[in-house]
C-alpha positions as CSV (number, residue, x, y, z in Angstrom):
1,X,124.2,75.2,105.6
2,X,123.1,78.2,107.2
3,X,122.6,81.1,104.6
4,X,124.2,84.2,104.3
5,X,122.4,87.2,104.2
6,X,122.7,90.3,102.3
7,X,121.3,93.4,102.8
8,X,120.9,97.0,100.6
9,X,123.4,99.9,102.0
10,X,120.1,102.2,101.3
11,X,118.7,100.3,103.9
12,X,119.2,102.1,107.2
13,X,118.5,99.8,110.8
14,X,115.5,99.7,111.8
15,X,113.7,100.1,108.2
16,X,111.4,97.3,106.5
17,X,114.2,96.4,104.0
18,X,114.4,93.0,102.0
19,X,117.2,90.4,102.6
20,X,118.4,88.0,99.7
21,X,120.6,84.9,100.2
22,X,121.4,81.7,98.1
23,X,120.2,78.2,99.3
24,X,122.5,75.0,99.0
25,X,120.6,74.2,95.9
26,X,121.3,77.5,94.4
27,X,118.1,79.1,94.8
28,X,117.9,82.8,95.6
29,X,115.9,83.4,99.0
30,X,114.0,86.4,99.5
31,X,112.7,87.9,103.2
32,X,111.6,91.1,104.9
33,X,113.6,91.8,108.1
34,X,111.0,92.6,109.6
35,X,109.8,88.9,109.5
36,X,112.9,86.9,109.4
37,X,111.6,83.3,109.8
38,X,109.9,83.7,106.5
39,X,111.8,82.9,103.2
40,X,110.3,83.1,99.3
41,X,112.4,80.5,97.4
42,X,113.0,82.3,93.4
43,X,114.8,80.9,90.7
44,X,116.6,84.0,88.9
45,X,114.3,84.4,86.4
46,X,111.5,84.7,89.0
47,X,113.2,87.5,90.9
48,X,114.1,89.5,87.5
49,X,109.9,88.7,87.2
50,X,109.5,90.4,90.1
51,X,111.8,93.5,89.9
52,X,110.4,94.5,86.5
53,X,106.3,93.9,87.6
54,X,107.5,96.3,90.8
55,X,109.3,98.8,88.3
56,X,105.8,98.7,86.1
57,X,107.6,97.2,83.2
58,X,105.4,94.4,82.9
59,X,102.0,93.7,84.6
């Protein structure tokens, strides 16, 4: 199964914006659309990880 992306509406075309899809197995993928064939596997957890270190919340 092919996933289905999903994109920001603060992302305008033609910006570096991240895409996020679920796998089959429930996984969250994250990509930049600038480099589509690439794809970071997260569990939820690892994304809400991720959000807060980019926030500064945690280091």
């Amino acid at each position: 199964m092919t996933p289905t992306w999903q994109q920001s509406s603060y992302c305008s075309e033609g910006d570096a914006c991240l895409n996020i899809a679920t796998a089959a197995n429930g996984t969250l993928l994250l990509r930049e659309s600038e480099n589509p064939g690439t794809a970071l596997p997260l569990t939820v957890t690892q994304l809400r990880t991720l959000i807060r270190m980019l926030k500064g919340e945690i280091r």
